[in-house]
N, C-alpha and C positions, 0 to 999 in steps of 0.2 A: 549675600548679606554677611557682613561683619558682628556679630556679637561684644558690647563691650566689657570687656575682663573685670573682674574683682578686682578694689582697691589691695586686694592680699596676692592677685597676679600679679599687679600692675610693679606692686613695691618687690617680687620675684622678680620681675625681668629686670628692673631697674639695679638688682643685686647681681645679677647675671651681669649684664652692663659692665657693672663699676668693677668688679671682680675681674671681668676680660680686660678691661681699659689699666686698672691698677696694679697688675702684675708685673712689678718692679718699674712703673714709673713713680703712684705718688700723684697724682693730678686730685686734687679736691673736685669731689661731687659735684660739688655749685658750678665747675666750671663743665663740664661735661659737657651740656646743652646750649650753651654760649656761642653765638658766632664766633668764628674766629676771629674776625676785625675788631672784636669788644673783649679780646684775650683769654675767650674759651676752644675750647677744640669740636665745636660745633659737631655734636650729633644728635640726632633728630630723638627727641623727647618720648617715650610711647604714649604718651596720652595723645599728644598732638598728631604721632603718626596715625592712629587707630580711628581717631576722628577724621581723618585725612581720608583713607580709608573706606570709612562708612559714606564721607559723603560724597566721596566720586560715582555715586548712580549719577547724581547733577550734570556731571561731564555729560555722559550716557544720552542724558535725556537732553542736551542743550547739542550734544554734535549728533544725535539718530532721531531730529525729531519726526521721520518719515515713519517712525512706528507708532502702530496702534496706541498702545500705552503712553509713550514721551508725548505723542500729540493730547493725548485727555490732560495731562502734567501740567502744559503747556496749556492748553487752555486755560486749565482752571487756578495755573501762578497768574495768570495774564487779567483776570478779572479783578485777582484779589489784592495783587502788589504791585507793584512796577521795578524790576530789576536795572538799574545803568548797564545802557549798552557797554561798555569799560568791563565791567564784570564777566557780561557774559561773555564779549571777546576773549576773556581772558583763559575761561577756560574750553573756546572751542579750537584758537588758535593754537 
């Protein structure tokens, strides 16, 4: 399991980041996290990655559901929601 970081990490890595990225180019912050096709230099955000992250048990439980655990998971998403198949394909594939 993932722990998620202090907003006083979060704004450390982020200085870390821009500090590695901006040593002698100059690229504005704002563009940082940007795809590239929308004229940023596309690197993955840590918020978004951490969350990313935490919630790949889902993978876990949607491609092993032969285990004990991911099958109780699975039961009991199955009662409560209804997932599109689109989704899950998504992330067993």
């Amino acid at each position: 399991a993932i722990s998620s970081p202090t907003a006083e990490q979060y704004q450390q890595m982020e200085r870390i980041i821009t500090g590695f990225v901006n040593t002698g180019t100059g690229v504005a912050k704002e563009r940082l996290y940007i795809d590239t096709a929308h004229g940023g230099i596309g690197l993955i955000d840590p918020k978004q990655f951490v969350t990313a992250l935490q919630s790949d048990w889902i993978k876990t439980v949607l491609k092993h559901h032969h285990d004990t655990w991911s099958h109780d998971i699975m039961q009991m998403a199955s009662s409560t929601m209804t997932i599109p198949i689109s989704i899950i394909n998504s992330f067993v594939c």
